[in-house]
Structures are given as structure tokens and as C-alpha cells.
C-alpha positions in Angstrom: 19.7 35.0 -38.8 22.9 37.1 -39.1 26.2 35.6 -38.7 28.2 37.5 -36.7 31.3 39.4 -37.9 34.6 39.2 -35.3 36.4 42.6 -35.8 39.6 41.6 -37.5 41.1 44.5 -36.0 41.1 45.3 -32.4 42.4 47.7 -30.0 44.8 44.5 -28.4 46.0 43.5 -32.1 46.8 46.7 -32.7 49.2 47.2 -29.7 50.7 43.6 -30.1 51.6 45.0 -33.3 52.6 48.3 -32.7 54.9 46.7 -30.0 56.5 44.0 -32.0 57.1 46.4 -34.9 59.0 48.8 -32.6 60.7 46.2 -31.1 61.6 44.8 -35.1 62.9 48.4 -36.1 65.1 49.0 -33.4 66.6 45.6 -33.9 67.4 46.0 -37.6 68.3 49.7 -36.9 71.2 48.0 -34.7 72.3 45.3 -37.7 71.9 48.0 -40.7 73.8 50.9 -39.1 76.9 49.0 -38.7 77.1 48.1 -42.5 76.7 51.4 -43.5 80.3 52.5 -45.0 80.3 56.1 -43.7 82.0 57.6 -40.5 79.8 60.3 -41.0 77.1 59.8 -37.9 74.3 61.5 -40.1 74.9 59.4 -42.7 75.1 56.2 -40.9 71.6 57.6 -38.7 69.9 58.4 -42.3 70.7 55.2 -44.1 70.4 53.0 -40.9 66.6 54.2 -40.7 66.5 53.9 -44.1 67.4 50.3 -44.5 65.6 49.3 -41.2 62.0 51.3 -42.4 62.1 49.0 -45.6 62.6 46.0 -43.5 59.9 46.9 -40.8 57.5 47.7 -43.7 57.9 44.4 -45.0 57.9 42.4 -41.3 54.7 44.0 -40.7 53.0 42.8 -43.7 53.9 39.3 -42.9 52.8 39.8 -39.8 49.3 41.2 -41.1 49.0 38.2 -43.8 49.8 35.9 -40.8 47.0 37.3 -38.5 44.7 36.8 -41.7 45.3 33.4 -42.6 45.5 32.2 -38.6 42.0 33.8 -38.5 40.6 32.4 -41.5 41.9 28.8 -40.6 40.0 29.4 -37.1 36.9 30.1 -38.8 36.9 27.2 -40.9 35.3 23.8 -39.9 37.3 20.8 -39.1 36.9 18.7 -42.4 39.8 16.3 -41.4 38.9 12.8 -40.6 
């Protein structure tokens, strides 16, 4: 017999995701801007985003490497004891 393969990926995850990414941006969008040493509201919007996309791109790998390993630990069998 098969052994059945969970969908790593699901409709759920993907919201959870989508959710705590915006939420991430939006957060860092509000730390960045204010070190950005222009009075020039363009500017500060431009290298605010900037700053803040590099910084989301990197939260949500972590969180993708996270959901792997949590799922992969799950999947294991308890060898302890």
C-alpha cells in the first residue's frame, strides 16, 4: 500500500501566511520610514518599501523553513525513551 502524502501547502496555510506577512510589512514599513534621512515624502515612501520588502522577503522564508521542519518533526516517530 501507498502512504499517503499530506499537502504541504493548503488553502488555510496560505492565508495564515498571506496574513502574517502583511501584517510583518506594514510593521517594518512603520520602523524603516522613520530612518530614512529625507524630508522628501517620495523618497521616504520609496526607500521605506524598499527596506521593509527586503525584510518581509526574508520573514517569510523563515516562516516557510519553520512550517517545514514543524511538519517533518510531526511526521517522524517518537524514538525518545
Amino acid at each position: 500500500m501507498q502512504k499517503q502524502e499530506r499537502k504541504l501547502v493548503t488553502p488555510a496555510s496560505l492565508a495564515v501566511d498571506a496574513v502574517l506577512v502583511i501584517i510583518f510589512f506594514i510593521y517594518m514599513y512603520s520602523v524603516v520610514s522613520t530612518h530614512v534621512p529625507s524630508k522628501d515624502h517620495r523618497m521616504i515612501l520609496l526607500w521605506g518599501t524598499a527596506g521593509s520588502m527586503c525584510l518581509t522577503i526574508v520573514f517569510w522564508l523563515a516562516l516557510q523553513m519553520l512550517r517545514v521542519i514543524v511538519k517533518v518533526q510531526h511526521e517522524q516517530p517518537d524514538s525518545s525513551g
